[in-house]
N, C-alpha and C positions, 0 to 999 in steps of 0.2 A: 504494500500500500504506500503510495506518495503521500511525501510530509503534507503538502497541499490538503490531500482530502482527510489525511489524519488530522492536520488542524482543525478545518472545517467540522469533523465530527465533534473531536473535545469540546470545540465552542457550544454547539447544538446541542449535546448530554445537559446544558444546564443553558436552556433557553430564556428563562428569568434573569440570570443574569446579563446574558450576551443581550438581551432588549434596551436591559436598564443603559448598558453603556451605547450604545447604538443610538437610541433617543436620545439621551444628553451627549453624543457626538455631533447628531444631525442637525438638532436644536443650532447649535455654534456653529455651526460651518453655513448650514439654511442662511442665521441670520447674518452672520459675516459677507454674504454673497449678496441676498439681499439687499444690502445697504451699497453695496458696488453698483451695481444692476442700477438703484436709485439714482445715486451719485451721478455715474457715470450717465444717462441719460438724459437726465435733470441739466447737466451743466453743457450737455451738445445740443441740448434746447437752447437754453439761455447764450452759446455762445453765438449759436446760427441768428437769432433774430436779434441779436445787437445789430449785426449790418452795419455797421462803422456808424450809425447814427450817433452823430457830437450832442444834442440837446431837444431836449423835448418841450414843446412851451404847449398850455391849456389852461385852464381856468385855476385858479386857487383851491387847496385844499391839500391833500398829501400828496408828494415828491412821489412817495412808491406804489401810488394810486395810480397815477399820471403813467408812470412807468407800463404798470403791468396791464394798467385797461390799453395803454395807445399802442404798446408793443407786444406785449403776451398774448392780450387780450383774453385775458380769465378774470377781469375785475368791472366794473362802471367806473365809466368816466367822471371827475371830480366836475365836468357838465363843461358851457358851449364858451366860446369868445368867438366875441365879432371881427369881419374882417379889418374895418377901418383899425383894431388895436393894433394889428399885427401884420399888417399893410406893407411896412418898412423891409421886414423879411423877405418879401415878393419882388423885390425889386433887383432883376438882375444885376447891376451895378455894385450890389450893396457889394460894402470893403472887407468884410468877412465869409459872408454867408453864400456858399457855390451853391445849395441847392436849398428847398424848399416846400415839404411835399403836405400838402392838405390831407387832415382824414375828420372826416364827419360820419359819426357812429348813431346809433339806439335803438335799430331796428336789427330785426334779423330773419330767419328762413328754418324753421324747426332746430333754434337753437343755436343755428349758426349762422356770426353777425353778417350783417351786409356795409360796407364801407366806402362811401363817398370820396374817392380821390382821384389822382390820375395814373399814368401809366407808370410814371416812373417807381411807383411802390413796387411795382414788377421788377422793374432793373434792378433795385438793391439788394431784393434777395437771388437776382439771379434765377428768376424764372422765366422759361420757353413753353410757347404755345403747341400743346398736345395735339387737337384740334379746333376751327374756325380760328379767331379774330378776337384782338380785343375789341372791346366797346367802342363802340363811335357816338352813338347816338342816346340819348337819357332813358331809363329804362331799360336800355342792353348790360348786361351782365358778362364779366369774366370770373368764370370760379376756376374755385382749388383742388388738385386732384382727391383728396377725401372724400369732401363736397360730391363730387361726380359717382365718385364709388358708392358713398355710403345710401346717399339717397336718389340713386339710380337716373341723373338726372343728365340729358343728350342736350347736344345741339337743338336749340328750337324749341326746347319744353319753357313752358309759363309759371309763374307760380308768383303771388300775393304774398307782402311781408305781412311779418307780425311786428306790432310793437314792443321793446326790450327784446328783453337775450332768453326770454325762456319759451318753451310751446304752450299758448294761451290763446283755443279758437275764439275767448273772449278780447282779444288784442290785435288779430286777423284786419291789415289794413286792405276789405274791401271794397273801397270805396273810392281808389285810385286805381290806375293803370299798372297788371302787371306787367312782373319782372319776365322777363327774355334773355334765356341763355343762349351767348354765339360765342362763346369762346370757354374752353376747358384749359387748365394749367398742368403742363408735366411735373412730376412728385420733387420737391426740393429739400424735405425733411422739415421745414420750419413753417414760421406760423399761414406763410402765403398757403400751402395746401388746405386752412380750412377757412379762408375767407372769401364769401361773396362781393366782389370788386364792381362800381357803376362809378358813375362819372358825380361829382359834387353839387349841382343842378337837380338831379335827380331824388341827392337826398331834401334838401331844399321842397320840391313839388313832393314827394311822399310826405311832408311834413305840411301843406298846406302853404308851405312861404314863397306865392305862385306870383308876388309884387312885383319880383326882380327881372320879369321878361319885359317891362315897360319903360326899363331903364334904359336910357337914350334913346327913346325910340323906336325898340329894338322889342318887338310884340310877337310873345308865342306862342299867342293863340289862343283859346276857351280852356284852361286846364283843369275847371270844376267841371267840365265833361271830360274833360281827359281823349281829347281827342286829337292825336298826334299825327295824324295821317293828312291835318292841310299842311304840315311842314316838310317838305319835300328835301329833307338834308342830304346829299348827296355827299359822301367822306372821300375824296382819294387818298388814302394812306402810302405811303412810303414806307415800306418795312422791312428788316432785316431777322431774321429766323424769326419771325412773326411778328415783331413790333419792334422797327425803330421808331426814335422819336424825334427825330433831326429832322424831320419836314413833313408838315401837313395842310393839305391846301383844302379846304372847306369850301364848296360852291352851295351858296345858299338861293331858295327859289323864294316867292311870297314877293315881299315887300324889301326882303335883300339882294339886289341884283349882283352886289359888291362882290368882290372873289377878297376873303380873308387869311391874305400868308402869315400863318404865326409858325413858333418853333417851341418846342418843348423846353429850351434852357431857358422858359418864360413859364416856369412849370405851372402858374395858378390860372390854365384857362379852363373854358366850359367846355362839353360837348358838344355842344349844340350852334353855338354862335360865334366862335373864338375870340369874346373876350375874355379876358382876365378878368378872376377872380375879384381882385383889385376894383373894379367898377362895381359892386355888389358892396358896399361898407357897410350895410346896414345887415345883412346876411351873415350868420353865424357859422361855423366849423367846432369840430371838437379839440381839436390838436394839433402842431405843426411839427414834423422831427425835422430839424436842422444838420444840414451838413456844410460844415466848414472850410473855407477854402486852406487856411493853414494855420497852424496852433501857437498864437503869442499872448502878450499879457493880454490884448483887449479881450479875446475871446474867454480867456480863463474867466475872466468879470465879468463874462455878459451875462452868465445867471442868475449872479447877485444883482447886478443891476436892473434885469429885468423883473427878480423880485422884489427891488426895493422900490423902483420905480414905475409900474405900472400894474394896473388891474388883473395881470398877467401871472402865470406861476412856469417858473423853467425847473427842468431839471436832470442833470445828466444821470444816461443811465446805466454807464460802467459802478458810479456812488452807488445807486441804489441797489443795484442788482449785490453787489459787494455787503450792502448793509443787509439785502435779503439771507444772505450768505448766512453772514455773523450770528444772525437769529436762528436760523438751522441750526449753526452746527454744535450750540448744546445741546440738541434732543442727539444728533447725530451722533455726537461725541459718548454720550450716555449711552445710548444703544450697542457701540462697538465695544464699551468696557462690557458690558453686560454681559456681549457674545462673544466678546474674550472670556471671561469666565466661566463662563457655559463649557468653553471648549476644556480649560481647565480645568473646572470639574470631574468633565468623561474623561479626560485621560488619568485623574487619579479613580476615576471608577475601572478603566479599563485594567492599570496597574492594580487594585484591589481583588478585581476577578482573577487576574491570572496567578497571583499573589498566592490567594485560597485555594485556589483548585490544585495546587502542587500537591498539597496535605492528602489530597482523595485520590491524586496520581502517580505518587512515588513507586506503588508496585506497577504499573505500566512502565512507567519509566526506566526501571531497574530489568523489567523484559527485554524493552529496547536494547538498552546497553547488555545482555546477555545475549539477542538475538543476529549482534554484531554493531548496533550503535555506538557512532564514536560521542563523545562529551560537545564535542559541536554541531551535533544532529540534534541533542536534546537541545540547545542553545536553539539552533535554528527554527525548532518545532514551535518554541514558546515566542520567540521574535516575529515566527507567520503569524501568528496568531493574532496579533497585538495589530502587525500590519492589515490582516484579513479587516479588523474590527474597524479599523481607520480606514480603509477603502469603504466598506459599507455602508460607513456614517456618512463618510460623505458625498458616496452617490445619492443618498437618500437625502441628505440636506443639500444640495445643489438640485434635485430635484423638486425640494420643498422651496427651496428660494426661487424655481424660473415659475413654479406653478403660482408664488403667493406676488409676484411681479405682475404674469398676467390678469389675476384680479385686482390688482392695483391698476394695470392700463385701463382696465372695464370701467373702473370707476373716473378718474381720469378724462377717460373718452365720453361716458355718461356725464359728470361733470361739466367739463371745458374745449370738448371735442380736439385736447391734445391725445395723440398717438403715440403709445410706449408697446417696445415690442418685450412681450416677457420671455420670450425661447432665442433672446439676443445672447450669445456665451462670448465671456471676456477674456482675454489674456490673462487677466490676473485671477483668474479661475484655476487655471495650471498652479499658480503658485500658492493656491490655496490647498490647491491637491500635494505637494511638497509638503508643509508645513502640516497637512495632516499626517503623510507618511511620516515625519520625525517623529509627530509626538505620539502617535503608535508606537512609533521604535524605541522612541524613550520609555513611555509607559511598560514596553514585556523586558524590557534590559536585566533589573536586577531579577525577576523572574525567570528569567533567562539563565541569569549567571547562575541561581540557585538551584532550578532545574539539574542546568551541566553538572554539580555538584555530586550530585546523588550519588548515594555509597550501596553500591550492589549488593551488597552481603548482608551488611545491616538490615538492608532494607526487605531482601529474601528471607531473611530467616525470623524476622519481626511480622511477617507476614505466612 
């Protein structure tokens, strides 16, 4: 018989014990994994939708509020600022600020928001059109690969927001023009996969703030009937793997004969009419992220300045996300001593099993060694054993952490319609499997030693 399967029997003759240290192995290793699996996930969230974004500006209230509604978007928004506050930001010239991107939030689509900005929120995270088009037109829609998957939704399907971020057929905006998907997004890992994208106008009309089409002029149309089809917008797009934004030429029919060449490094225009945002003052947005052209003292200040001095709240969100950190990681930190412990534990449990069981095996033992076992076979026998128990705990606890991960992504994805994969396996998995193999090996050692010991004769004729 191989030592292998004679160790596995030993362990098995006393299945009470071989449980006890198995549980409190897997226990430690489950949760040690677990918390890896969190970690590591949690922070390639957070690192993907920073997107170089320098500063976040929105209405006053919390800094990490601001953060996580405008970027995570797993919070409400601290609520609206008008355009004329934050005006100065839109201004290509400006001596700081290279870009500029509007997002006007509060509705959404069974849970998942719908957001009023323009194209360029697609650039920064580096999203490519799967299939159709972005938006052109108010009421057209680009979603997120999730989006597309989860609630089975093509090219061309219709569908009525709700108001806020939760499923409430009592909140069901019927009573406006549905939403028209023409364009789906390929998978980028971050937050672009679960948000519904339209143009900033459109959140404006879903909200009733139907004033702003009269501005200069510039009339569009009966929008308490909601009837879009006298506006004959005709978009030639310019695009590069699906949407560049370097040239777009707008031929308007109606009452605009005018042909209107803008360019997106003029990021705050409409869809509908090309102009900027900037002409709408009275018109509200939720939030602006800022991007900077290069990092000196004035920009350092601009957040203080912007919150000392105006109705305004900025706030970067490397700080925050940093401070979100720091708040974690006492629970984090407490969890890992815990599942250190744990692990500690099982292996003076495994040590105590093998410890005991000598007393009830010396006369096997002394067979061995009579039936040609050398003193390092009995060594060897008690070192598998120790090893067998540490491999077991913790396939079984790696198997209890990717299981207790994917009900964490359930909840998660029920939640906030982020995406965590629970059968994600890490390199530092390997080295958790090491670090169980020692302390196996440590734990059957002096059992080991004391095993080899065994006095033959003694122990035959005491028996």
């Amino acid at each position: 018989m191989g030592l292998l399967r004679l160790s596995w029997k030993n362990l098995t003759s006393k299945p009470l014990s071989m449980l006890l240290s198995l549980v409190l192995f897997a226990l430690g290793v489950g949760l040690i994994s677990l918390l890896m699996l969190i970690n590591n996930q949690m922070q390639d969230k957070f690192d993907k939708n920073l997107a170089g974004i320098d500063l976040v500006v929105g209405s006053k209230g919390s800094p990490l509020q601001l953060i996580l509604s405008s970027m995570y978007h797993v919070d409400v928004p601290t609520g609206n600022i008008k355009i004329k506050e934050c005006k100065a930001f839109f201004n290509p010239k400006h001596p700081f600020i290279e870009k500029a991107i509007p997002l006007s939030m509060g509705d959404s689509y069974k849970s998942y928001r719908i957001i009023g900005t323009n194209p360029d929120l697609i650039d920064i995270y580096e999203g490519k059109i799967e299939s159709g088009k972005i938006w052109e037109k108010d009421f057209e829609v680009t979603i997120g690969a999730n989006i597309a998957k989860d609630l089975n939704l093509n090219i061309g399907d219709e569908f009525n927001s709700s108001h806020g971020f939760v499923m409430d057929d009592n909140l069901v905006h019927d009573d406006i023009e549905k939403f028209k998907v023409v364009g789906i997004l390929k998978p980028t890992g971050s937050v672009l996969d679960q948000l519904i994208l339209t143009s900033t106008p459109t959140y404006w009309k879903s909200h009733g703030s139907h004033d702003h089409g009269d501005h200069d002029g510039h009339d569009h149309g009966d929008h308490d009937g909601h009837n879009h089809e006298d506006h004959d917008h005709n978009h030639d797009h310019a695009h590069h793997d699906g949407h560049d934004h370097d040239a777009h030429a707008h031929d308007h029919s109606g009452e605009h004969a005018d042909d209107h060449a803008h360019k997106h490094d003029e990021p705050a225009t409409t869809a509908t009419t090309g102009q900027s945002l900037t002409d709408f003052p009275e018109q509200e947005i939720t939030t602006l992220l800022l991007f900077f052209k290069h990092r000196n003292f004035q920009t350092l200040n601009m957040q203080r300045n912007i919150n000392e001095n105006t109705e305004m709240q900025a706030a970067t969100p490397a700080i925050e996300i940093n401070r979100l950190y720091s708040m974690m990681d006492g629970g984090m930190v407490l969890l890992q001593r815990m599942a250190y412990l744990i692990v500690f534990v099982s292996g003076l449990s495994i040590f105590i099993a093998l410890y005991n069981s000598l007393r009830d095996r010396k006369y096997e033992l002394a067979q061995i060694r009579v039936m040609g076992g050398s003193k390092s076979t009995l060594f060897s026998l008690i070192i598998l054993e120790g090893l067998l128990l540490a491999v077991l705990g913790f396939i079984i606890g790696i198997l209890l952490s990717h299981v207790g991960m994917s009900l964490f992504a359930g909840y998660l994805k029920d939640s906030y319609q982020y995406t965590f994969d629970g059968w994600k396996f890490l390199p530092e998995e390997g080295l958790l499997l090491i670090g169980a193999l020692v302390i196996g090996f440590v734990s059957a050692i002096i059992p080991a030693i004391q095993a080899s010991k065994t006095d033959i004769s003694t122990t035959l004729t005491n028996y």
